[in-house]
C-alpha positions as CSV (number, residue, x, y, z in Angstrom):
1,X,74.9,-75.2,111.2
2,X,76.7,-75.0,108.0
3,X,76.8,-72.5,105.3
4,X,74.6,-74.9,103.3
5,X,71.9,-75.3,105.7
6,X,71.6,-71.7,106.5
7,X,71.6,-70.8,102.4
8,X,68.7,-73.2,102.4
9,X,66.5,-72.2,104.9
10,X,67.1,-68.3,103.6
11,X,65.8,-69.8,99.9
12,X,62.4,-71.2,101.7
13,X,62.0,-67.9,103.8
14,X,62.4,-65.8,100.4
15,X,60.1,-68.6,98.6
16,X,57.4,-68.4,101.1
17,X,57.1,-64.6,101.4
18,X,57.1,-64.5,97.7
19,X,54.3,-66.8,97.1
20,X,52.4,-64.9,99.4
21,X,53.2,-61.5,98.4
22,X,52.4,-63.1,94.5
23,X,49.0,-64.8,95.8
24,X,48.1,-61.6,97.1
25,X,48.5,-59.4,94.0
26,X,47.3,-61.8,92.3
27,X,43.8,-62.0,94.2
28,X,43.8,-58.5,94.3
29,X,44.0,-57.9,90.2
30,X,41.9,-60.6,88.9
31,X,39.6,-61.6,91.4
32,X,39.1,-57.7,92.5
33,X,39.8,-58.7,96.3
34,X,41.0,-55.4,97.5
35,X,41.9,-57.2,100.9
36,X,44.1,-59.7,100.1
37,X,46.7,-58.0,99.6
38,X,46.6,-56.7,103.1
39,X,45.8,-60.5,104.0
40,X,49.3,-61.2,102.6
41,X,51.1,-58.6,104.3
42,X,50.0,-59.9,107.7
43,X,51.2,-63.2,106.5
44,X,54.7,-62.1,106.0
45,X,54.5,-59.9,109.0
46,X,53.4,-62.8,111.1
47,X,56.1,-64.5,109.9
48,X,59.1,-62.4,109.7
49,X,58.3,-61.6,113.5
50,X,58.6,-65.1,114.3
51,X,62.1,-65.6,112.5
52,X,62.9,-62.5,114.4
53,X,62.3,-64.2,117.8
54,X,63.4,-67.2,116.8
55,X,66.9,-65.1,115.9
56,X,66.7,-63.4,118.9
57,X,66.2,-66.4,121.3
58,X,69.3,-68.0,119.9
59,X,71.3,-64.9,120.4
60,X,70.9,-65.1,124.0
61,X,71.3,-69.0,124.1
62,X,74.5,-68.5,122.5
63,X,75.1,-65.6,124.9
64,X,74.6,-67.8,127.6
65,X,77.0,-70.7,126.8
66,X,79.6,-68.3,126.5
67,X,81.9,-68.5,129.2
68,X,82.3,-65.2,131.5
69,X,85.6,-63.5,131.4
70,X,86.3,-61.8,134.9
C-alpha cells in the first residue's frame, strides 16, 4: 500500500471520529441530550477496536508469509 493510500485512509479515520465526537457535543449542548455524547464515544470505541483488529490480523498475515530462518 503506498504512502498515499495509507495518508488517506488515516484522513477518513480522523474525519469520521471527528464528526462523531462533533455530533455528539453538539446534541448534547443544544438539544440538552445528556446521552449522546456517551452515544458517540461508543461510536468511536466501536470503531477504533475494529481498526485495531483489523491491524492486528494483518500483523500476523504478514508474520506468516515471512519466511522462517532456522
Amino acid at each position: 500500500m503506498s504512502t498515499f493510500s495509507v495518508d488517506a485512509v488515516s484522513s477518513k479515520n480522523y474525519l469520521f471520529m471527528a464528526t462523531a465526537l462533533l455530533g455528539g457535543l453538539l446534541a448534547e449542548y443544544f438539544l440538552g441530550l445528556w446521552w449522546a455524547d456517551y452515544i458517540a464515544t461508543g461510536i468511536i470505541l466501536a470503531f477504533v477496536a475494529r481498526e485495531a483488529v483489523e491491524s492486528y490480523h494483518e500483523l500476523h498475515e504478514e508474520e506468516s508469509m515471512a519466511p522462517v530462518l532456522s
